[in-house]
N, C-alpha and C positions, 0 to 999 in steps of 0.2 A: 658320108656327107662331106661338102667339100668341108674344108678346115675354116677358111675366113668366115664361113657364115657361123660357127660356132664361137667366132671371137667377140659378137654383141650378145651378151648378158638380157636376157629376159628374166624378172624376176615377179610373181604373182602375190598379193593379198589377199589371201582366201575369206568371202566375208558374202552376205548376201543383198543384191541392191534392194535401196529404198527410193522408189520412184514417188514419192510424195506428190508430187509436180500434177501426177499422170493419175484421175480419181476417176470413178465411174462417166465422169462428164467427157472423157474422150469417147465415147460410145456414141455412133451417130444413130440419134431415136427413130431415121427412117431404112436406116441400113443402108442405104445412100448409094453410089458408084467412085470409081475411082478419077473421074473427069473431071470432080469439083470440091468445093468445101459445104459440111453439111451449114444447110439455116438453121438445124436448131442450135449448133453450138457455136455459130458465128467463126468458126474455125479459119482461116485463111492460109495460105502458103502452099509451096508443094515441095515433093520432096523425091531427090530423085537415087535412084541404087541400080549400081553396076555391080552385075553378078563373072563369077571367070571365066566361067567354060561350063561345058555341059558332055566334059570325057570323065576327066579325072575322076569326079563321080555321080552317081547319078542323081546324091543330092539337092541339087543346084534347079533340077525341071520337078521334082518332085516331090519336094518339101519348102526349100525357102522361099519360089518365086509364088506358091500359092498363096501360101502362109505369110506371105510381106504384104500382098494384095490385099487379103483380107483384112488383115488389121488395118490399114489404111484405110479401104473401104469402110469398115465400121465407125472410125474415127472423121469421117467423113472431108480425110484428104486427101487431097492430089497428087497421083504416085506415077513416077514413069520407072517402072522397071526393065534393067534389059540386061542382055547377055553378052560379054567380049567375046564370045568363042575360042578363047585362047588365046586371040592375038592384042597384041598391045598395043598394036596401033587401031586398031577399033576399040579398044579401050579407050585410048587418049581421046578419038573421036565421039564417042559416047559423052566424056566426061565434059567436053568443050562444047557441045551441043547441051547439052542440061546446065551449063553454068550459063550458057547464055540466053538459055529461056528461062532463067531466074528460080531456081531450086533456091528453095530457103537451107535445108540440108541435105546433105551427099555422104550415103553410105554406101562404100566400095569394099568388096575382096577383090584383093590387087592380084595378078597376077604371078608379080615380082616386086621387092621393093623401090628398085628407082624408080621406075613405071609410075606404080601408086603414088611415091611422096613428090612428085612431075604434077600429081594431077591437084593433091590437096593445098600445093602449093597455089595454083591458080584460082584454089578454090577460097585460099584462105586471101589472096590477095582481093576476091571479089565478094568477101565481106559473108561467104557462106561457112556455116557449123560442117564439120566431116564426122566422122563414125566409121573406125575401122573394124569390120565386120567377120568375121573368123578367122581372119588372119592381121597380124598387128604389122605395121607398115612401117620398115627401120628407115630412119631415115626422112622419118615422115613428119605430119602435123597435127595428126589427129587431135579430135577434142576429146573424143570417148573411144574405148575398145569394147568391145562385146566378142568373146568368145566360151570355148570351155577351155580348163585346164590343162592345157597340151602335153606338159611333161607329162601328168597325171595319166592321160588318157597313155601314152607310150607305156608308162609303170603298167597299168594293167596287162597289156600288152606282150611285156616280158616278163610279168608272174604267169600270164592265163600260159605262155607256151612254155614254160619251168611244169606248171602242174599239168600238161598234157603232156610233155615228153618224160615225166614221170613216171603214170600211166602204162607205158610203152616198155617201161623195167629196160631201158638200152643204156648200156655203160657208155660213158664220154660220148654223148651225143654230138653228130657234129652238125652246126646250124648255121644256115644263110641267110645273110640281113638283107633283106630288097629295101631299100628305102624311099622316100619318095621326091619331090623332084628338089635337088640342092640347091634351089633360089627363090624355094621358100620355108619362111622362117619356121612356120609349123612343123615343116618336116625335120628339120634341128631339134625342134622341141621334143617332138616324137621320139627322135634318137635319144636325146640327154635323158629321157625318159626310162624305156628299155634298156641299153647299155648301162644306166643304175643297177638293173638288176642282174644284166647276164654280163658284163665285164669282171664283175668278180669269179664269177663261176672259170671264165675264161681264163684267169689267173690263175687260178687254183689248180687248173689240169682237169677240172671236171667235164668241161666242154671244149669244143673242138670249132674253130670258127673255121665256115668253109665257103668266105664269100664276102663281099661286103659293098653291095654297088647300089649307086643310087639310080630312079629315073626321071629322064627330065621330061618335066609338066604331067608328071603320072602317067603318060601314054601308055595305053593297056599293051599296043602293038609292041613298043619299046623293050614294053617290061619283059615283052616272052622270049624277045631275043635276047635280054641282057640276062634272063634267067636259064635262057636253054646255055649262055656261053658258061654261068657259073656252074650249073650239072653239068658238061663235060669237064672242066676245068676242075672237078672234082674227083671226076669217073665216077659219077654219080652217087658217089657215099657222102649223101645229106640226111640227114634224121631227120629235120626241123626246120622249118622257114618263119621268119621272124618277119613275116610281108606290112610295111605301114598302113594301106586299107585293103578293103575289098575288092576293088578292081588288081591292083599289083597279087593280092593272093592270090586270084582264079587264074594271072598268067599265069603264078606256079604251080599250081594244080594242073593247068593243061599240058604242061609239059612232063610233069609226075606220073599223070595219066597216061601221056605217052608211051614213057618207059618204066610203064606197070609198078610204080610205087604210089603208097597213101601213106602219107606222112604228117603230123601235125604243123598246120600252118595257121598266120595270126591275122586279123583284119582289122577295121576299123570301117562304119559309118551304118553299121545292121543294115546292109540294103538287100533289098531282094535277092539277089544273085547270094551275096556273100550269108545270108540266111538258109538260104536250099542249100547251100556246100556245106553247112554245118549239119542239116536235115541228113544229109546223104553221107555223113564220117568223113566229108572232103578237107574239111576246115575245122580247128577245132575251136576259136572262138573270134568274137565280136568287140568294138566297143560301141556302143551304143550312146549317140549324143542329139540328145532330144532337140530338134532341130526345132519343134515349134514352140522353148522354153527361148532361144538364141533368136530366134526372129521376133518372139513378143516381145522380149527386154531391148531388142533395137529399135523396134517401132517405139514402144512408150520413151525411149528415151530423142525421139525423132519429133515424135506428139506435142512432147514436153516445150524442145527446145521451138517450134515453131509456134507454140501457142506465147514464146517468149519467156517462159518458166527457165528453172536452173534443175534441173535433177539431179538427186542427192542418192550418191553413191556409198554411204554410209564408210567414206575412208578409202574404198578400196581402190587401188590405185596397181599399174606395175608398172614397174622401173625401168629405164630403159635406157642402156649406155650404148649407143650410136653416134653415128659424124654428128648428129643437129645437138649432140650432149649429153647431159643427163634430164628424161625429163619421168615425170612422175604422169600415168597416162590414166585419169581418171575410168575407168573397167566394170563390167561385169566379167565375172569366172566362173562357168557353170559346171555341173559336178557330171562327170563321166561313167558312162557303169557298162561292164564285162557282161557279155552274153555270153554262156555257150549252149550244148543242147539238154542242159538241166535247164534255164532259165527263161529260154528262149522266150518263152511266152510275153514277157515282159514286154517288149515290143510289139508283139502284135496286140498287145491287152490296148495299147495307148492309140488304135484307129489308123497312125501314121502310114505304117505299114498294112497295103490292104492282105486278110488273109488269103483273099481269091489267088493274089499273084504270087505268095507266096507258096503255098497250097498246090496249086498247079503243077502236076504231074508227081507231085510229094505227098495224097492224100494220104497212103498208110504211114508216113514215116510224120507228117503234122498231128494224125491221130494219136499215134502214141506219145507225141508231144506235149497232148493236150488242148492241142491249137483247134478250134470247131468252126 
């Protein structure tokens, strides 16, 4: 990870929100569309969210832009959802289009952080509420953040691949950190996360670091080059990859695969892909971040703010020492949980994941899973 992005301090309130604001009366009684505000709840405003891309993971087209729709639809408001594709300048453009058809609030995962705090600046000078959305925006203006735990989710991270290279009974294992792209702050988080747990090991002589590159904007293409240069770069003596999600893991799997090793590797985001590599001995675990707990607690705090309520965050707050200072960044922080193929289930138990696409070509190995 570059160095500067680890010199801002992100610090969380673990606590769970109280949306008071936000009672069964956001529910639109005819289910409504997304074009308008419902009659029965008199509801008015609209609210618009820029999502990043649709590489990094697959997240982003199959869990949160449903799942944001929905709740607005039920709530019977006016939602313009869209996608940067990566680039910032169609982010910018996005964002200056939605502030000037008058969004009441603007929930953004920014790209990068100057990018984003460019946009909420504009936003905040034109009298709109922001919501930084899985990713916290240094530099920024936000009124609220909504994510999970980040460090948190890295700590599992680099315990799940300590008890898989465990497992494996290999003295001083040596492990390659793929990390993810170093201009955003999650993937800092991520690290500060994991390296809690494996920097000590790495002192001690117990483990053997054979790698340590970051990629930018998660580019899966990226990743398999930056991962095929760290196996040669090693002559191929890696035990372990310590990969930030699902997509940078399967680069390293492919390349693994390549050169006829299976080796324990870590992920992040339970998505299809990085589920069947655990199914098939590819991967040895997951973190799992219920993406429709992170997009209800954005809409209700969206609801809230446009019905003109104050949503009460019961305290929690993080900290945040950046250029704009110190500010205290009213939050939700949602709790993170470790997949591997003891647990799997768990994810597909929650509907998110469909079983068909996971399932698919993996029937005997989801059977024994217990997956049906």
């Amino acid at each position: 990870m570059r160095k500067s992005a680890i010199g801002f301090v992100v610090t969380g309130v673990a606590a769970s929100l109280v949306l008071a604001a936000c009672s069964s009366s956001s529910k639109s009684s005819s289910g409504g569309n997304t074009g308008g505000g419902s009659a029965s709840s008199g509801t008015t405003g609209k609210v618009g969210v820029i999502l990043p891309d649709e590489t990094s993971s697959p997240r982003y087209i199959q869990y949160d832009k449903p799942l944001l729709e929905q709740a607005f639809k039920n709530a019977g408001i006016q939602a313009d959802i869209q996608n940067a594709q990566g680039d910032k300048t169609k982010f910018a453009t996005i964002a200056d289009s939605m502030i000037q058809e008058g969004v009441s609030v603007l929930i953004t995962d920014g790209l990068d952080s100057p990018s984003a705090a460019a946009v909420q600046q504009k936003a905040k000078a034109a009298g709109i509420k922001t919501i930084d959305y899985d990713r916290l925006t240094l530099g920024g203006s936000s009124d609220y953040y909504v994510s999970f735990d980040n460090v948190a989710v890295g700590k599992l991270q680099g315990e799940g691949l300590v008890a898989c290279l465990d497992k494996t009974g290999k003295a001083n294992p040596a492990v390659a950190e793929l990390n993810g792209s170093p201009d955003d702050n999650n993937a800092t988080l991520f690290a500060n996360g994991y390296n809690s747990v494996l920097n000590p090991l790495y002192a001690a002589g117990k483990y053997k670091k054979a790698g340590n590159q970051s990629v930018p904007m998660w580019d899966k293409d990226k990743a398999v080059t930056i991962f095929q240069g760290m196996f040669t770069a090693a002559g191929g003596n890696i035990d372990g990859v310590l990969a930030a999600n699902d997509t940078l893991g399967n680069a390293a799997i492919t390349i693994l695969k390549q050169n006829g090793k299976t080796v324990p590797v870590t992920g992040q985001d339970a998505s299809v892909q990085g589920l069947q590599n655990i199914l098939a001995g590819n991967q040895c675990m997951t973190v799992f971040k219920d993406v429709k707990k992170e997009a209800d607690a954005a809409s209700k705090l969206a609801i809230a703010l446009i019905k003109g309520q104050s949503p009460e965050t019961a305290g929690v707050t993080t900290k945040v020492h950046d250029p704009t200072g110190n500010r205290d960044v009213p939050s939700v922080l949602l709790t993170p949980v470790s997949v591997t193929k003891a647990n799997i289930k768990t994810v597909t138990d929650t509907g998110e994941v469909a079983v068909a696409d996971v399932c698919k070509g993996y029937e005997t190995q989801c059977k024994a899973a217990g997956i049906q």
